[in-house]
N, C-alpha and C positions, 0 to 999 in steps of 0.2 A: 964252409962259410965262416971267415971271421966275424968274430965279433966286434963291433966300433961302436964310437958314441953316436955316429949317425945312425947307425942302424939299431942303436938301444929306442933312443928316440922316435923313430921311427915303427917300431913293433909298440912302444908305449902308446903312442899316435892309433894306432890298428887296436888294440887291447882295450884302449878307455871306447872306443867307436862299437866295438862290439860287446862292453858292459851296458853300454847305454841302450842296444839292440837287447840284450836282455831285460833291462828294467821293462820296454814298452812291452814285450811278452809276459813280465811278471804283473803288468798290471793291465792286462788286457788292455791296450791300446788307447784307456782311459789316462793321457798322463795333461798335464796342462801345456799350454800354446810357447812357454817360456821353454819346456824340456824339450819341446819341437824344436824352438831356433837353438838351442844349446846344439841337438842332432843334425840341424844343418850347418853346423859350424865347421863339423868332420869334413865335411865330404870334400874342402878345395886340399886341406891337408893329405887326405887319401888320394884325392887327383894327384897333387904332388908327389908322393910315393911313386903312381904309377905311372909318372911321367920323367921321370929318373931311371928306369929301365933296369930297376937292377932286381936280388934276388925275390924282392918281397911284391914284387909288382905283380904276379897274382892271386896272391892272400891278400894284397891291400884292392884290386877288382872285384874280389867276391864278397870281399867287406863293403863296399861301398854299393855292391848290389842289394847286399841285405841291409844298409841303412836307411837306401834310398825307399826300398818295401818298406820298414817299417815305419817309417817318416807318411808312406801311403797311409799304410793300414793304422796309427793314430787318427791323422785327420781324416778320415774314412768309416772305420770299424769293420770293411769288407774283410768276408773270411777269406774270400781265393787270396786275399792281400797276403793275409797270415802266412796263408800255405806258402806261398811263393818267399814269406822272408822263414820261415823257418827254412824252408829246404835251399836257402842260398846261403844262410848260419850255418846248415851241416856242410856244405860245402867250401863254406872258409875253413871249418873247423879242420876239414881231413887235407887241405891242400897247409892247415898249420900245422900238423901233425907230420907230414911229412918235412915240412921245414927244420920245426925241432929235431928232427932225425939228425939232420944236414948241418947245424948249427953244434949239434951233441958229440958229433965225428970229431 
């Protein structure tokens, strides 16, 4: 996979969306209503990623699974919520892991 400035962009787009899935895990789901609409601001730009079909369109799907949990599990505090955005965090995490492999080539 080359590297381009769409595609820097684009991973920076995916990277800030899943710091932000971090914060709401670091602060237990307690964050305020303003850091919710900040988190649903991601999710048309991840649309876009994955509606451009190219290489990052299922790291940018499993990111936008775990946004959209954890956008739940703030306005909520349900645990299954949790569970379900951590275990779709590991799973962006290992489908980016593999990417960087591919991008490292």
């Amino acid at each position: 996979m080359k590297r381009t400035p769409e595609l820097q962009i684009q991973l920076g787009t995916i990277t800030n969306a899943a710091i932000q899935i971090y914060e709401v895990e670091k602060q237990h789901g307690k964050v305020s209503r303003l850091f919710i609409q900040q988190m649903e601001s991601y999710k048309l730009p991840l649309l876009r990623i994955i509606a451009a079909d190219n290489e990052l369109k299922h790291y940018a799907s499993r990111e936008l699974a775990a946004l959209n949990a954890s956008i739940e599990y703030a306005k909520t505090g349900d645990k299954c919520v949790r569970k379900r955005m951590i275990t779709e965090f590991k799973a962006a995490e290992r489908v980016a892991t593999r990417l960087w492999k591919e991008i490292e080539d």
